[in-house]
C-alpha positions as CSV (number, residue, x, y, z in Angstrom):
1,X,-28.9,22.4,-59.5
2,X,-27.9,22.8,-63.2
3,X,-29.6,25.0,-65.1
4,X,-30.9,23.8,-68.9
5,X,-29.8,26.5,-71.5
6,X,-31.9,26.9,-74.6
7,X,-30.5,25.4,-77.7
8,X,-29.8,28.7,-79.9
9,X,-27.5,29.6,-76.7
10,X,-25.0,26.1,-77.8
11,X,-25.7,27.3,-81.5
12,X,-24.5,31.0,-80.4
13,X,-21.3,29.3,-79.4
14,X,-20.6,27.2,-82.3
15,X,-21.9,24.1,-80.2
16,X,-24.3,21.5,-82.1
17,X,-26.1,19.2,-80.3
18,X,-25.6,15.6,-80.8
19,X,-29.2,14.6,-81.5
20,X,-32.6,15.8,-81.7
21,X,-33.6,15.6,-78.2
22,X,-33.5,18.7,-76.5
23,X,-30.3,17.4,-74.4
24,X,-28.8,20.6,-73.2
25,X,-26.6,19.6,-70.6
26,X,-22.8,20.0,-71.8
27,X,-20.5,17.6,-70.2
28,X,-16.9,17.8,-69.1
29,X,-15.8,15.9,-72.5
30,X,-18.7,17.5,-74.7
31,X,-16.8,20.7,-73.4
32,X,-13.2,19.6,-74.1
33,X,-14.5,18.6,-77.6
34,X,-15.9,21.8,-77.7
35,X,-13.0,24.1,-76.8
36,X,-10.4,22.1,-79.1
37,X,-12.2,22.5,-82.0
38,X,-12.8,26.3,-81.9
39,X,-9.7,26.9,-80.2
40,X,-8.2,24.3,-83.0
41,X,-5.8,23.0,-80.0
42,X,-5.7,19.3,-79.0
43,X,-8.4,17.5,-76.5
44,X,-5.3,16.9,-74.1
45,X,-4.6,21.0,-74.5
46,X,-7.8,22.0,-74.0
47,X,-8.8,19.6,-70.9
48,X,-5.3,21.0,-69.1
49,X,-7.0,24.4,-69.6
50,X,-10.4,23.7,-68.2
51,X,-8.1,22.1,-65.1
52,X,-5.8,24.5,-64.9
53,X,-9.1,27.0,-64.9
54,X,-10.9,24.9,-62.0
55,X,-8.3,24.4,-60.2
56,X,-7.5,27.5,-59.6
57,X,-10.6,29.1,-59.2
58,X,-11.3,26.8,-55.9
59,X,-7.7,27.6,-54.9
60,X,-8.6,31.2,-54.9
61,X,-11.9,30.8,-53.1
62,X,-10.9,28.5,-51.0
63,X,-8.4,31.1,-49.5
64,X,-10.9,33.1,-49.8
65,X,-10.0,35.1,-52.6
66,X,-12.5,36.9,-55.2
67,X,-12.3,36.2,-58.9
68,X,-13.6,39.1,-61.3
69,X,-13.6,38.4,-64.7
70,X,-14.5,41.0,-66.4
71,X,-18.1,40.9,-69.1
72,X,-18.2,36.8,-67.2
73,X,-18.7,37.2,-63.2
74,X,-17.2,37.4,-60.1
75,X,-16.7,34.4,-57.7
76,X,-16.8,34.9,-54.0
77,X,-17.5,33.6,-51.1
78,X,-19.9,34.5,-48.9
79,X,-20.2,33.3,-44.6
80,X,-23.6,31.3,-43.5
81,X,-24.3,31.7,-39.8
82,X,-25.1,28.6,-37.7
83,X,-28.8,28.4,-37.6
84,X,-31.3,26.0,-36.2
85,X,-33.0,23.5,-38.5
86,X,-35.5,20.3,-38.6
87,X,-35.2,17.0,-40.0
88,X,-37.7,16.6,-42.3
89,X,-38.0,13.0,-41.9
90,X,-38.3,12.9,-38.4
91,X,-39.3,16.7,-37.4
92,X,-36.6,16.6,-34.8
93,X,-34.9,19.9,-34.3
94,X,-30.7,19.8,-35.1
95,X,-28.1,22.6,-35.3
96,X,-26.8,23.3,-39.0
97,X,-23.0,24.2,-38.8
98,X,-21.8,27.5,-40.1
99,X,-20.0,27.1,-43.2
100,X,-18.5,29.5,-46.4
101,X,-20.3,29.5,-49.5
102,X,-19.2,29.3,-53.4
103,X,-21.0,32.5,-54.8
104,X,-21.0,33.7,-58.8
105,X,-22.4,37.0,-59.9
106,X,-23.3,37.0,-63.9
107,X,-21.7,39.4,-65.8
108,X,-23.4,41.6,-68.2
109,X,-21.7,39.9,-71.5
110,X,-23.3,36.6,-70.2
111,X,-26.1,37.8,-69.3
112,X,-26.6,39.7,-72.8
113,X,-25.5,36.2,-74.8
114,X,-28.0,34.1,-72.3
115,X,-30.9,36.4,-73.4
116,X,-30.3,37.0,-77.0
């Protein structure tokens, strides 16, 4: 579930929002538009970085690396037992699978910018 950020957090960053609505979801090519212009690099430039970045970053986890970046967060991942569940449509009992999940910490120069 995305979280909506308050509009003085896109000002913070230099980011203006398009129209009037309160329309605080950034998208992948709001973001490229975003990064080239402050980073005054290209849109191709800057959407190689942003791949480059994801990219990695499930490589990493998905070897089940950890990623600290320093003042951002750390991404980890984290092991769900098997458990027993219901199907809320039908109330009939089913076994959910084990499985490894995606797990980001905030860091405290986020946090501080999120809450400014």
């Amino acid at each position: 579930m995305l979280q909506k950020l308050s509009p003085s957090f896109y000002s913070r960053l230099g980011y203006q929002l398009n129209n009037q609505k309160e329309n605080l979801f950034m998208n992948k090519q709001e973001f490229i538009d975003h990064i080239a212009s402050q980073r005054n690099c290209t849109k191709v430039e800057a959407e190689k970085t942003i791949d480059m970045f994801t990219s990695s970053v499930i490589g990493a986890l998905g070897k089940g690396e950890e990623i600290s970046l320093v003042g951002f967060g750390n991404f980890s991942v984290s092991k769900v037992e098997a458990r027993a569940g219901r199907n809320p449509r039908t109330g009939e009992a089913l076994k959910i699978a084990a499985y490894n999940q995606p797990k980001f910490k905030v860091g405290q120069k986020l946090k501080d910018a999120c809450n400014k």
